[in-house]
C-alpha positions, 0 to 999 in steps of 0.5 A, a space after each residue: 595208065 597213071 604215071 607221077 611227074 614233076 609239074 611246075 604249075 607256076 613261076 617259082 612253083 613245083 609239085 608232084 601229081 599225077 598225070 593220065 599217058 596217052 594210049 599207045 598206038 602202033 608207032 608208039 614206044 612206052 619208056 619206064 624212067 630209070 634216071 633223070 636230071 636238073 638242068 642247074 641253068 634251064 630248068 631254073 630259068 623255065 621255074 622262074 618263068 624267064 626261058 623263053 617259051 615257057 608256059 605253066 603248068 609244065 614237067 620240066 627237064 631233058 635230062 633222062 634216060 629210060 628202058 623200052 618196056 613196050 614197042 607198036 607193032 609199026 616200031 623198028 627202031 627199038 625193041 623191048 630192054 633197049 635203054 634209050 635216052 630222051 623224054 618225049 611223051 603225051 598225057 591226057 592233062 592239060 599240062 605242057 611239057 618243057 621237054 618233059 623229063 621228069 616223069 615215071 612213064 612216058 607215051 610216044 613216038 621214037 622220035 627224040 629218043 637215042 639208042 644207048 644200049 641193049 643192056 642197064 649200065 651201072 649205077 655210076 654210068 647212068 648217073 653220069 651219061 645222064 647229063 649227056 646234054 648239058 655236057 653237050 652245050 660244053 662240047 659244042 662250045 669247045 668245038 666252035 671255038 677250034 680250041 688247040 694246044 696251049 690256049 688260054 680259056 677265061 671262063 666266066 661262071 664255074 657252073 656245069 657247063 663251065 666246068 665241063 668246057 674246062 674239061 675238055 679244054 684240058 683234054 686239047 691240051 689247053 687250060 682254063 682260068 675262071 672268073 666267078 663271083 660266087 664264094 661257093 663255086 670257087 671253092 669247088 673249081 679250085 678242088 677239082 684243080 682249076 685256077 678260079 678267083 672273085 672278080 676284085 681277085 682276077 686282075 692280079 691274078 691273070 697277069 700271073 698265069 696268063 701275062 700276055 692275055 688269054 686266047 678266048 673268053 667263055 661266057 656261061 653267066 651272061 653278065 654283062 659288067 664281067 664280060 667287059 671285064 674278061 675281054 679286058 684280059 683278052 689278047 688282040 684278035 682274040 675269041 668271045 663265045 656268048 653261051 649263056 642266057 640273054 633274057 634281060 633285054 634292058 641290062 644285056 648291052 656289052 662293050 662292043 668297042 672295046 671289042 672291035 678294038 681287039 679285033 675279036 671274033 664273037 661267037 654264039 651256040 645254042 642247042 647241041 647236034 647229034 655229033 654233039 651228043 655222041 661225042 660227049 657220051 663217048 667222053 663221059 663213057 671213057 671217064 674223060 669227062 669226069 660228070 661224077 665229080 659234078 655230081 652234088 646231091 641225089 634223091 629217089 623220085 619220091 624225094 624230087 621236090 627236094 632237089 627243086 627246092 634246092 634248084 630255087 633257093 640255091 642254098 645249100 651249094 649244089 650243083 649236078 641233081 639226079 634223081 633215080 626212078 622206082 618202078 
């Protein structure tokens, strides 16, 4: 069985072709795609070649959530109609996946699938709980830095992940301040109702909303002049969580002094826990976490290279890229 996949067959690089799946053997379950998409970090690192790991050619992306069309007879996890969310697979090419979520089809075992639901959600739900992990990497964040009631956050970046981390502080009863360095991304943030100002803005600016100095930087831009910057406005005994990518060996050194004389605890994620997962689906399901606000551009699966496009020259602003997927 053919299927067409999203293939980047080298840095900077992206096509759409098709790819043979395997046969299915008696543990196997085959997924028809109903939506994937675009992680706006990852996938940009895994198309420029950076991510560690990253190997060409490749399908990227792991963001989808699908239907069971067909179940092995050894399978008893799922059945047919079960709408679950993963992208393992295998294909005949020699084509690697990077998680593998843009495809029409997919072969596999279980294994890295989760159970969504026994029914198709709407539209508007697939669209949203369809960025479940990216979410996730908030939600993880958010926990880790036991965020409570008052709080103030410095959140450096207004991409997705920032923006979902503001979210959820929102809902501990905390509040997020964020430093960005894009015109574009700042403009957006302020629409959705958060205070977001240029690095050359934050100084004045943060002695007015937070006068005393903030509780916790958040870190998703891993820049390291701005994070010298944000822990310049951070409280004594404050939090640093690092969440960002770190690729740039050479440029990557922060002020640890600086740190160390606040007395500042640091902090790292990487990945999200199944925990994660439920609890950031739950929230997206109850339209706490607002994912459809996040949500800049849609295409049809035919029209993928276009968000791929977008992905690479960054221009026009976009953010959230879903793609809907036709039988």
């Amino acid at each position: 069985m053919k299927t067409k996949a999203v293939v980047f067959p080298e840095a900077e690089k992206f096509e759409m072709v098709d790819l043979t799946l395997d046969e299915m053997g008696p543990g196997d379950i085959r997924v028809r795609t109903l939506v994937s998409a675009i992680s706006p970090g990852t996938e940009r690192w895994v198309l420029k070649g950076k991510h560690i790991g990253t190997q060409f050619p490749c399908v990227p992306g792991y963001h989808r959530i699908g239907i069971v069309e067909e179940c092995g007879k050894d399978v008893k996890l799922f059945r047919p109609g079960d709408i679950v969310y993963g992208s393992g697979n295998r294909w005949k090419e020699k084509v690697y996946s990077m998680w593998g979520a843009h495809c029409g089809y997919s072969v596999s075992t279980p294994a890295g699938y989760t159970f969504i639901s026994s029914t198709i959600p709407d539209t508007y739900e697939l669209e949203t709980m369809v960025f479940t992990i990216v979410s996730a990497v908030a939600y993880r964040g958010i926990s880790f830095l036991e965020v409570k009631k008052g709080d103030k956050l410095l959140i450096i970046g207004a991409g997705f992940i920032g923006l979902c981390a503001a979210q959820l502080a929102g809902l501990k009863q905390a509040s997020a301040i964020f430093m960005e360095a894009d015109p574009e991304r700042i403009k957006f943030a302020q629409s959705l109702g958060f205070p977001a100002f240029s690095p050359d803005e934050i100084d004045k600016k943060i002695k007015e909303i937070a006068p005393e100095g903030v509780d916790i930087i958040y870190d998703t831009a891993g820049v390291p002049s701005a994070i010298d910057k944000a822990v310049g406005f951070s409280k004594r005994w404050g939090k640093l969580l690092l969440q960002a990518q770190y690729f740039d060996k050479e440029h990557r050194a922060i002020d640890l002094d600086q740190i160390k004389i606040k007395e500042m605890t640091i902090k790292t994620t990487c990945g999200v826990s199944d925990d994660d997962f439920e609890g950031t689906i739950t929230e997206i399901r109850k339209r706490r976490l607002k994912i459809g606000e996040l949500i800049t551009h849609r295409f049809k699966s035919s029209d993928c290279l276009k968000g791929y496009k977008l992905l690479l020259e960054g221009k026009p602003f976009n953010l959230g890229i879903v793609f809907s997927w036709d039988k």
